[in-house]
N, CA and C of each residue as an Amber inpcrd file, in Angstrom:
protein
   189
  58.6010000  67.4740000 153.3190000  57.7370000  66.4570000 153.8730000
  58.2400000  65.0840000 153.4140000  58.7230000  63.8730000 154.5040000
  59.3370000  63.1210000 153.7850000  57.8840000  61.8950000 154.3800000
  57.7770000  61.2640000 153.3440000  56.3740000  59.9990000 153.1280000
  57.3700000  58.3030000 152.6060000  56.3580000  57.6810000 153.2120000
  57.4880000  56.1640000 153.4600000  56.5650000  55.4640000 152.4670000
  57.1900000  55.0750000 151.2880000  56.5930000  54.1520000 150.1470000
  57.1560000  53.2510000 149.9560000  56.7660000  52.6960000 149.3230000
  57.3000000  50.8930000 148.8530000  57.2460000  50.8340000 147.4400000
  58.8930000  50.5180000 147.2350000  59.0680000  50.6020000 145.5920000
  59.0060000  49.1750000 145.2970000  58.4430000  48.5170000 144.3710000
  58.7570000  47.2260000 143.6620000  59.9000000  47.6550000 142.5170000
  60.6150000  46.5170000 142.7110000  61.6130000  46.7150000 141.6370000
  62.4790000  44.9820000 141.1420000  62.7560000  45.4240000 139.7710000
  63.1930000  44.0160000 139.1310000  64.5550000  44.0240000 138.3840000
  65.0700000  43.5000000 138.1850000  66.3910000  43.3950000 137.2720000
  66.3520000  43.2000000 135.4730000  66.5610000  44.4230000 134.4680000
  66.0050000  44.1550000 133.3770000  67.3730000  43.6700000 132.3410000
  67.5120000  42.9920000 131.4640000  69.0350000  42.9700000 131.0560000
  70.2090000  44.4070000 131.7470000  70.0860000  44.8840000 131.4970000
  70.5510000  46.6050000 131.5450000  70.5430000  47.4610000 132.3900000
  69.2190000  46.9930000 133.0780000  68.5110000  48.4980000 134.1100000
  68.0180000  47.9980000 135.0250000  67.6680000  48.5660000 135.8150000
  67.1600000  48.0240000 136.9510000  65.2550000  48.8840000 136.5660000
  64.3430000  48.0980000 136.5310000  62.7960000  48.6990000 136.2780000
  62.2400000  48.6720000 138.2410000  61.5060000  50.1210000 138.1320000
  60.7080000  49.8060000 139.4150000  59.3770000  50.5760000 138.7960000
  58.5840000  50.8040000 140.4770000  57.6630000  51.0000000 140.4550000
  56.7270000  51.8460000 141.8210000  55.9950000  52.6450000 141.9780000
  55.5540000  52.1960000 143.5770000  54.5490000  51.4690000 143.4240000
  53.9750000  50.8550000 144.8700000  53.3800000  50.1260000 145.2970000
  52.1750000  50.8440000 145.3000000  52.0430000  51.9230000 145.7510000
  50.6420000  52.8340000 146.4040000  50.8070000  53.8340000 144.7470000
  51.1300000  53.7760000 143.9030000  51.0910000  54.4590000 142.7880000
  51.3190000  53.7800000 141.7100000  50.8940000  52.5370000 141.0200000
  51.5370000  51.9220000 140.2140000  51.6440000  52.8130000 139.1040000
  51.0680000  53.6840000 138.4930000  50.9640000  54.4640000 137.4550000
  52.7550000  55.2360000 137.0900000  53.2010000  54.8810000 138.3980000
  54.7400000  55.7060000 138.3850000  55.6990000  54.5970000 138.0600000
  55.8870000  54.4920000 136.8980000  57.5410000  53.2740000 136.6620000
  58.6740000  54.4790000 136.0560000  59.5290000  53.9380000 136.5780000
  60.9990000  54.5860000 136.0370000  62.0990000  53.1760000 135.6290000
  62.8410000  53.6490000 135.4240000  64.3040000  52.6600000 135.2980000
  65.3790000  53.6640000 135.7330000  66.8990000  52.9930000 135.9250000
  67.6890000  53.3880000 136.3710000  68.9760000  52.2630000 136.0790000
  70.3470000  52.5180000 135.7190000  71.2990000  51.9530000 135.8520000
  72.1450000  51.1590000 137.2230000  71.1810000  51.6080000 138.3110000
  71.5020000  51.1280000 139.2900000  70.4200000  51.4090000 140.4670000
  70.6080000  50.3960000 141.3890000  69.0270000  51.0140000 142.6730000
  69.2980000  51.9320000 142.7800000  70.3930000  52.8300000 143.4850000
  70.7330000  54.4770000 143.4700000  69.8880000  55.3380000 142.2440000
  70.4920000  54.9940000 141.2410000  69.2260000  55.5380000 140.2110000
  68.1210000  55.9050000 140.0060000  67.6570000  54.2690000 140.1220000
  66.3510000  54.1950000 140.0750000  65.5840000  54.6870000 141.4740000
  66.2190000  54.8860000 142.5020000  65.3270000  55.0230000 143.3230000
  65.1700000  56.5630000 143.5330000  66.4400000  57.4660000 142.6390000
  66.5290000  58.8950000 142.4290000  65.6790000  59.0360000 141.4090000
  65.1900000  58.4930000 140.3710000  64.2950000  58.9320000 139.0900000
  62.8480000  58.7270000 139.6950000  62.9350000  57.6010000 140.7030000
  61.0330000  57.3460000 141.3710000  60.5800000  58.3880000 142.5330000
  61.8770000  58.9820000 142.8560000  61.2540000  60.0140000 143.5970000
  61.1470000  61.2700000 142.4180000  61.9880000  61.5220000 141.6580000
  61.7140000  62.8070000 140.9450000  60.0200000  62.5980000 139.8720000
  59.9920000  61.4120000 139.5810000  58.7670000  61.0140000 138.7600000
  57.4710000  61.3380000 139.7820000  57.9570000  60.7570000 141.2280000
  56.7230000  61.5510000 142.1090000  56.6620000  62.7300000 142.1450000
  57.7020000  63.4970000 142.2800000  57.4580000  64.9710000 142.5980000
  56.7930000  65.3340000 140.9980000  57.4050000  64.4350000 139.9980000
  56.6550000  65.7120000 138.9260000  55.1740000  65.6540000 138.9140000
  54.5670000  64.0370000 139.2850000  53.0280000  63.8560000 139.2840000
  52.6460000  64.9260000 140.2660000  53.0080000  64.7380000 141.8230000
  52.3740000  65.3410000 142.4400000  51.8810000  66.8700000 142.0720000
  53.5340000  67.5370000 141.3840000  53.0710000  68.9000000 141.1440000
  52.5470000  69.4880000 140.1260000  51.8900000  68.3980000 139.1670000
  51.5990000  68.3150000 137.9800000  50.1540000  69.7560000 138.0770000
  50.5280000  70.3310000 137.0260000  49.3290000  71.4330000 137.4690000
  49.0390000  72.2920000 138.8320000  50.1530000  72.6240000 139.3570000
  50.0590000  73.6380000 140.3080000  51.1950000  74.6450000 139.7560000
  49.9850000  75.6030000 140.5250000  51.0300000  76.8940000 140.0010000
  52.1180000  77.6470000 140.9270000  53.1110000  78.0170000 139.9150000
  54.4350000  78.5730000 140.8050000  54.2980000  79.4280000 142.3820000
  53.1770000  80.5010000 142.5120000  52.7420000  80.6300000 143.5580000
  52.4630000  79.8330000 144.8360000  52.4100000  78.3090000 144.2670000
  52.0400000  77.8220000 146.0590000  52.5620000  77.4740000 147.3950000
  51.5430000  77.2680000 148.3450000  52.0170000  77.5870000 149.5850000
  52.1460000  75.8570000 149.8970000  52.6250000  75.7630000 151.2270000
  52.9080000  74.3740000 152.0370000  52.1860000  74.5510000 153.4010000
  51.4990000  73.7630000 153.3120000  51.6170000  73.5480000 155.3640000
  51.2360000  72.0490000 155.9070000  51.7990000  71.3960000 156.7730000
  51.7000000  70.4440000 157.3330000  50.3000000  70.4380000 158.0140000
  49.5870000  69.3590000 157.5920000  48.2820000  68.7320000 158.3760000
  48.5010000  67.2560000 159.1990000  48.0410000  66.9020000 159.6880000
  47.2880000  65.4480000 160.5430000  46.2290000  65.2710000 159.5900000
  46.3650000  64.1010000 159.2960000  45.3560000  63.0650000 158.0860000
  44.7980000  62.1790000 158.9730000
C-alpha cells in the first residue's frame, strides 16, 4: 500500500534531520536525503506495526 506524505526536513552540521508532517512524533536523520528518506519510511513501518502480531492479514478499504 503506497500513502503520499510530506517529510519536513533540514540540514544539520553532518546529517540531514527530518520529520513527517501528518506524524510529527516520527524524526529520523540520515547522511543524505536518500537516507533519510529510507530511515522515515522504515521508522513508519516500525510505528505502524508496533504491536501487531506475526499472524496478520491485509486488505485494501475506501476511507
Amino acid at each position: 500500500m503506497n500513502r503520499l506524505s510530506t517529510m519536513i526536513y533540514w540540514k544539520k552540521e553532518h546529517f540531514w534531520l527530518g520529520k513527517l508532517l501528518e506524524h510529527p512524533e516520527i524524526m529520523t536523520q540520515g547522511e543524505s536525503l536518500e537516507e533519510l528518506e529510507e530511515n522515515i519510511r522504515d521508522a513508519y513501518l516500525a510505528m505502524a506495526m508496533d504491536e501487531v502480531p506475526e499472524n496478520y492479514q491485509m486488505k485494501e478499504i475506501v476511507l
